[in-house]
N, C-alpha and C positions, 0 to 999 in steps of 0.2 A: 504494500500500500504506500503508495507516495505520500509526503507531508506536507503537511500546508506551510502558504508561502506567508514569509515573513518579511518586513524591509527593519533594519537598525542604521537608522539613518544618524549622519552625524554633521552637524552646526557648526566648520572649522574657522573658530573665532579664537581672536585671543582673548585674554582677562579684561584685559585695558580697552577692548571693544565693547564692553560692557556700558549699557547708560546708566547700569548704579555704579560704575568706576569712574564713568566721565563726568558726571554730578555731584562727584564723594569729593572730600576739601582737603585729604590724603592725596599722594600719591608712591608708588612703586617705582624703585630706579631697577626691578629686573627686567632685563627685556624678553617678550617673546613668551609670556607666560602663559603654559598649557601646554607648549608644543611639544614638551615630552608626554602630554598626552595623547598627542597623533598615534608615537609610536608604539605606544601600549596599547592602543586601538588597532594599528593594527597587524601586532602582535597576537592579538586574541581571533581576532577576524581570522589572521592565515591559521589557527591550531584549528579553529570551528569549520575550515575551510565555507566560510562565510563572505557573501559578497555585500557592500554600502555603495552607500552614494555618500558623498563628503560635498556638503553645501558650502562652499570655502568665499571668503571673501577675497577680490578680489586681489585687496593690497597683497595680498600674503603670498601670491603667485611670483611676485618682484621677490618680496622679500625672503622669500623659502623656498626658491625654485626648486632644488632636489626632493622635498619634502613633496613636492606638489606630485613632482615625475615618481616620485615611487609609486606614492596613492595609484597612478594610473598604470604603472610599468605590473601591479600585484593586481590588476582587474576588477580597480573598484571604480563607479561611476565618479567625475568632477562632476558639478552642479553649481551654481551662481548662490551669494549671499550677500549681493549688491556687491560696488567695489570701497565703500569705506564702513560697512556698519549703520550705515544712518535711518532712524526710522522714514520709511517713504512718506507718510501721512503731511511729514512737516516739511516736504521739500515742493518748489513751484513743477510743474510738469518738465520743465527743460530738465529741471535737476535728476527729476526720476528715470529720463530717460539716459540719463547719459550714467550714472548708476550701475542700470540693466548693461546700458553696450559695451562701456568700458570694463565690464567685470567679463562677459563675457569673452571678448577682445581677448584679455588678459590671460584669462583662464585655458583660453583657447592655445595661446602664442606658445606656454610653457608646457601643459599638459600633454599638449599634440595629438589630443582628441574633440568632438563639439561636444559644447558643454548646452543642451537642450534643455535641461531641470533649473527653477528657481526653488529658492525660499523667501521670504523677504524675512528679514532683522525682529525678531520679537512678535510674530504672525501679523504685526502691521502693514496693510496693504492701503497704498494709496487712490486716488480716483482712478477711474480704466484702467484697472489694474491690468485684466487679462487682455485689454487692445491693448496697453504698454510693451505686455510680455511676448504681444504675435508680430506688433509692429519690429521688436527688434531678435525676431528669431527665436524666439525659446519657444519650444514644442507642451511642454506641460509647468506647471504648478504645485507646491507642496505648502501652501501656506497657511491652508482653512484646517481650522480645529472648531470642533463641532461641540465645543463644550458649554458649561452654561457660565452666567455671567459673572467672570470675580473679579472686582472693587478694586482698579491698582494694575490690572492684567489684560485679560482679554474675554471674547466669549459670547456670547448671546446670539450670536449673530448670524449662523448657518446649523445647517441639518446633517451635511453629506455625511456620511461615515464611510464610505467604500469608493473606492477610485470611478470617476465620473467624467461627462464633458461637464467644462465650465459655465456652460450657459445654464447645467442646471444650479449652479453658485450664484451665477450672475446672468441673468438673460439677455443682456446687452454682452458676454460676451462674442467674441468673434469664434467663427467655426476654426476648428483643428487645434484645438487647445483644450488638456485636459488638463485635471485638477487630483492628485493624490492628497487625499486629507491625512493630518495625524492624529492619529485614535484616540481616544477616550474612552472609561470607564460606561462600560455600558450598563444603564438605567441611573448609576448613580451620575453619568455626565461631567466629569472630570479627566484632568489630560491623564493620559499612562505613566506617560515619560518624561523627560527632561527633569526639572527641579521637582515633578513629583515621587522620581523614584526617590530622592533624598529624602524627602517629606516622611512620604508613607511607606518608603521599604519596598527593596525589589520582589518581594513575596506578592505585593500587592499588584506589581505591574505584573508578573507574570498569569496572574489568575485572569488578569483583564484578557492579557493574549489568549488565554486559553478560552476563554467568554467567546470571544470577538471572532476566533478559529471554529465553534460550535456554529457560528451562524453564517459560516462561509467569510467572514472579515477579514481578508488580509492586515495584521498589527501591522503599525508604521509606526514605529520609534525611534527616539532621536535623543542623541546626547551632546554634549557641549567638551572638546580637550581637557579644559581648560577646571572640570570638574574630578579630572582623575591625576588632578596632580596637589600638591600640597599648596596653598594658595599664600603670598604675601599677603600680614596685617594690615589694610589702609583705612586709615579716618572716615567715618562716612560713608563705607560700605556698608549694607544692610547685617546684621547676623543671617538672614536665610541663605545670602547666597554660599558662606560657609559651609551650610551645614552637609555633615555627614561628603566633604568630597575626596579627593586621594584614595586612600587603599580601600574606603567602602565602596567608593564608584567604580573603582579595577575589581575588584570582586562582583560586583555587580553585571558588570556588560559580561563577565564570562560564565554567569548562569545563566543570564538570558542566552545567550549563544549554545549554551546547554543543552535548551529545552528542544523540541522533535518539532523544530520547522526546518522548514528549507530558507534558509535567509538570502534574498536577494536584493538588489537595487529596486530603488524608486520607478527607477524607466522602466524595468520591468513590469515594474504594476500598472503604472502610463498605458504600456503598452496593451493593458487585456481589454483597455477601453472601448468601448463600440460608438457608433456617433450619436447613438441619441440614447439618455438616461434611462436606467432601465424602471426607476420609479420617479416620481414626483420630489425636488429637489434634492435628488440622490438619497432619501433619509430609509435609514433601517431602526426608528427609535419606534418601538413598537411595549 
């Protein structure tokens, strides 16, 4: 019996791209903070013989070039995470597009493969989002999380749970543009992954995958470097983003790697998408 397909998707930012690092009255003279967490990423990924997608910001293609060619030379997908970090929302349209192209651009030059997946910076999506993303070439999206709404974050705001066209997100989007959501806790509607495996314990994400796997859901999980490494003190960083990151989070990505899925890239699950949604705004909240 073949397994069900899984994505562990990974946000390749540094610390200091953080907007609670860029707002904090602290700062960090390390540079580069996280990026020993690539390699323990993926270190874990080649023993699971596991494949990702690395949503990398642009800069860091300049700045990491060999870092960047590995990720692609070991057969993980590149994918765009704009090219400075910046939430789209607060930028004029010129800015967002140039963002999108330049990351791509970039991504593309070092990698020396197309880089067709976004994410945007903190699930912030700016106006026409998805005519932004078709206008400058990107074939899908990883932006929408289908969670409910929390005070400070994000949320309320879509249904999809399972990879979709974007029109069922956005009916003004344009055709040939799909949408990979990332998962949530189903019924309870909360994210899986990211700052909430720290929260709640990777026991917690893994039940979710197994939830979301019962009802045919491909999980889409994502982590941040930048959490599996030991983090510089700075002034006016929040306590949450600490919590629980370093050797709980390297322990953690290698359970979920664990578990009896087949883990694949994002484009992959892009890819099963058919051109017209198979339910009403993609939703499986039942």
């Amino acid at each position: 019996m073949s397994k069900p397909q899984a994505a562990l998707s990974v946000d390749f930012e540094h610390f200091t791209h953080l907007p609670a690092y860029r707002g904090a009255s602290g700062t960090t003279e390390r540079p580069a903070v996280g990026l020993g967490g690539v390699t323990a990423l993926l270190d874990a990924l080649d023993g699971a013989d596991a494949a990702a997608t690395f949503f990398t910001v642009g800069e860091l293609a300049d700045e990491h070039p060999r870092v960047l060619q590995r990720i692609a030379a070991e057969g993980h997908e590149v994918g765009s995470h704009t090219q400075t970090h910046r939430h789209l929302s607060e930028l004029d349209d010129d800015r967002r597009r140039e963002e999108l192209a330049r990351s791509k651009e970039r991504l593309e030059a070092v990698a020396g493969e197309p880089v067709t997946g976004f994410r945007a910076p903190s699930f912030d999506v700016g106006p026409d989002h998805f005519g932004a993303l078709a206008a400058t070439g990107y074939d899908y999206d990883s932006s929408v999380v289908a969670c409910r709404s929390i005070p400070g974050w994000y949320g309320g705001e879509f249904d999809a749970e399972r990879p979709t066209v974007a029109s069922a997100v956005d009916p003004a989007a344009p055709d040939g543009i799909a949408e990979v959501p990332v998962s949530v806790m189903p019924r309870l509607r909360l994210p899986l992954t990211g700052t909430w495996i720290r929260f709640f314990g990777v026991s917690y994400t893994i039940l979710g995958m197994r939830l979301l796997a019962r009802r045919g859901i491909a999980p889409v999980l994502y982590v941040h470097p930048w959490e599996l490494v030991d983090l510089p003190a700075v002034e006016g960083v929040p306590g949450r983003v600490y919590v629980r990151t370093g050797a709980y989070m390297r322990r953690a990505v290698r359970r979920i790697l664990a578990e009896p899925f087949e883990f694949v890239t994002a484009r992959t699950l892009a890819d099963t998408v058919d051109d017209e949604p198979a339910s009403p705004a993609g939703s499986d909240r039942s």
